[in-house]
C-alpha positions in Angstrom: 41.9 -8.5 7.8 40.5 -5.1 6.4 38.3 -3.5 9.4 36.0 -1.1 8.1 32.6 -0.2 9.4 29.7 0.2 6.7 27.2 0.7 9.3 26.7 4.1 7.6 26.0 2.7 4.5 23.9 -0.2 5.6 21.9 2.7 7.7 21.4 4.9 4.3 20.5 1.9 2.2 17.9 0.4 4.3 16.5 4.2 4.7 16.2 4.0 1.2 14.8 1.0 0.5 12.0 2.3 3.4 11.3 5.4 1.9 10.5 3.2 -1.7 8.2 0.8 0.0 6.2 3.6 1.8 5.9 5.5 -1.4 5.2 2.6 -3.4 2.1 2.1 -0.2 1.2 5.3 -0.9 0.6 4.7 -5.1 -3.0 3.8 -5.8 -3.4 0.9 -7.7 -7.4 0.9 -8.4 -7.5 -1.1 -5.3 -8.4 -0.1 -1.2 -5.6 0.5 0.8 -5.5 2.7 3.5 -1.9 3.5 3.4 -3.3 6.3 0.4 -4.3 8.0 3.4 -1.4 7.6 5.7 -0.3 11.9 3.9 -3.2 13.3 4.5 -3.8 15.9 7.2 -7.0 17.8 8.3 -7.5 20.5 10.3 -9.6 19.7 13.2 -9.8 21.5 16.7 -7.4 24.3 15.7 -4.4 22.6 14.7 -3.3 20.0 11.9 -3.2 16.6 12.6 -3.0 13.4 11.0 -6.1 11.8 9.7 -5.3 8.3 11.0 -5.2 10.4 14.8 -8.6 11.3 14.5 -10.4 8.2 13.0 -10.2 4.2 12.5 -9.5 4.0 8.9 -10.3 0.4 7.3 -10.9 -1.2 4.0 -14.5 -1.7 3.4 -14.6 -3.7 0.3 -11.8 -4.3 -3.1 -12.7 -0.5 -3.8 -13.6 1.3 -0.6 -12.1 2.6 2.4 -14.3 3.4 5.6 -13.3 6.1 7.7 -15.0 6.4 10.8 -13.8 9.4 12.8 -13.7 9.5 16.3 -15.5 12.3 16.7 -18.6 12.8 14.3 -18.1 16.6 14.8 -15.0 16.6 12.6 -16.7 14.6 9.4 -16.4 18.0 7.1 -12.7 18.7 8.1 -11.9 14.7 7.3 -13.4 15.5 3.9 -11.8 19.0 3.3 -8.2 17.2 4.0 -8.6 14.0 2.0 -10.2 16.6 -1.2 -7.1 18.8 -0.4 -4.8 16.0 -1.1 -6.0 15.6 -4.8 -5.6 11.6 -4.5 -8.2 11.2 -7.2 -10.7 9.5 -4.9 -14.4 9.8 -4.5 -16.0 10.8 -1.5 -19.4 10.3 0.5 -20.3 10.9 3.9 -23.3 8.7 5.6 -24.7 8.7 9.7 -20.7 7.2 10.7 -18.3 8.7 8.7 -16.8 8.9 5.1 -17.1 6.2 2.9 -14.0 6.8 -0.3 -14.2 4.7 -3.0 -11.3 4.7 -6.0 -12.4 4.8 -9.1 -11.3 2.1 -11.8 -8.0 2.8 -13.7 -7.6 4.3 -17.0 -4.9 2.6 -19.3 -3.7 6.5 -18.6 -3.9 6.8 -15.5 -2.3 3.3 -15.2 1.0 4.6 -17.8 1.2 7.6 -15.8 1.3 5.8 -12.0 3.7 3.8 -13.6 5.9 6.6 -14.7 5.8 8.4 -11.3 6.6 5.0 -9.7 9.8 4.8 -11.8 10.7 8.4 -10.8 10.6 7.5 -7.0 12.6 4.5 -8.2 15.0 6.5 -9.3 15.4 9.4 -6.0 15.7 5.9 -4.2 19.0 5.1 -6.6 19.9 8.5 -6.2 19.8 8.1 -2.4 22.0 5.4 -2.5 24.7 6.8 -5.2 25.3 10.0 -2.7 25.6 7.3 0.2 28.2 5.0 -2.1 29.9 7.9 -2.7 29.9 9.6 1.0 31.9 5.8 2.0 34.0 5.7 -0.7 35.4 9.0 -0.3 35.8 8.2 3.5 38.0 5.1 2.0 40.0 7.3 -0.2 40.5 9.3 2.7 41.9 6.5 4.9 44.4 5.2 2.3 45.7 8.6 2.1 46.0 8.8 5.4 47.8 5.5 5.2 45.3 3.8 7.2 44.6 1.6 4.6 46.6 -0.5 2.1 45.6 0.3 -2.0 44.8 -3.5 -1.7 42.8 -3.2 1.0 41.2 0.2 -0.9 39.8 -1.8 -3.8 38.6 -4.8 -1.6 36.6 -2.4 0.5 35.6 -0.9 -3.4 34.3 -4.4 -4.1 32.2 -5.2 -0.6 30.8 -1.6 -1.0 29.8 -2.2 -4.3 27.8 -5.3 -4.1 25.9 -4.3 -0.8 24.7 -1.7 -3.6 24.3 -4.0 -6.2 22.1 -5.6 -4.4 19.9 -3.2 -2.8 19.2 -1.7 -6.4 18.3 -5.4 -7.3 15.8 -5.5 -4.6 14.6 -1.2 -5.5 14.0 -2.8 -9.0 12.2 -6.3 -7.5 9.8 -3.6 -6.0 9.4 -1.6 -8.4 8.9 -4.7 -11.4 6.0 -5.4 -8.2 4.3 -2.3 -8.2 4.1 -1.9 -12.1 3.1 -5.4 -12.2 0.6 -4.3 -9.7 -0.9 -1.4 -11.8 -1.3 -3.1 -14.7 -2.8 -6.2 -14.0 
């Protein structure tokens, strides 16, 4: 029985898969969601901070997200941070807070989500080719160093292989989610 730990590997590919979802959060779709917001930072009582530190942030209706801050006094930094981070989204400010709204979808705006979705697609497959290839050096390394059989080499090879096979699957099932998403 071949004993080799791919803890590394598992470790990498679910830190890739992570990073996919919570860009794929991030991509705006025409619809609310405050995980747009989750990147942007404002500057509020002499330091930087997240936004979702200094107010509740909630989905108001299909195309508007309600940010209330805790603290009316910082309303103007809350909309200098979320202009600052150029999301494309409109902004208004009433008695408790800032109300942003996304504005419908162009057919270009929609091709061009779709093609920065398949670049972050693709650093995610990147991720996980440098992690393939950190292990199977490491295996090449052991059956130089006789610790493992050739045999034992290419089974290794083959369990390796389909843990990534799989985890691409599941990159592209999210990403065949997200286009899906954008263009309906």
């Amino acid at each position: 029985m071949i004993n080799y730990d791919f803890k590394h590997l598992d470790e990498k590919l679910g830190e890739a898969r992570e990073w996919l979802a919570r860009e794929y959060r991030g991509l705006r779709t025409g619809r609310a969601t405050p995980a747009i917001l989750d990147g942007v930072s404002i500057s509020a009582y002499g330091s930087m901070m997240p936004l979702k530190q200094a107010a509740n942030i909630s989905v108001e209706d299909a195309r508007t997200i309600r940010v209330t801050p805790y603290d009316l006094g910082i309303v103007k930094d809350i909309e200098r941070g979320i202009s600052n981070a150029n999301l494309g989204l409109g902004m208004s400010t009433d008695q408790s807070g800032v109300r942003v709204t996304f504005p419908e979808l162009t057919a270009d705006r929609r091709q061009e989500l779709i093609k920065v979705a398949r670049a972050k697609l693709e650093d995610a497959r990147t991720a996980v080719r440098i992690a393939r290839d950190e292990v199977w050096k490491d295996i090449q390394e052991k059956e130089r160093a006789s610790e493992l059989t050739e045999d034992d080499k290419f089974t290794l090879k083959e369990q390796m292989q389909k843990k990534v096979d799989d985890l691409n699957a599941g990159l592209e099932n999210a990403f065949d989610a997200k286009e899906k998403e954008m263009t309906s």
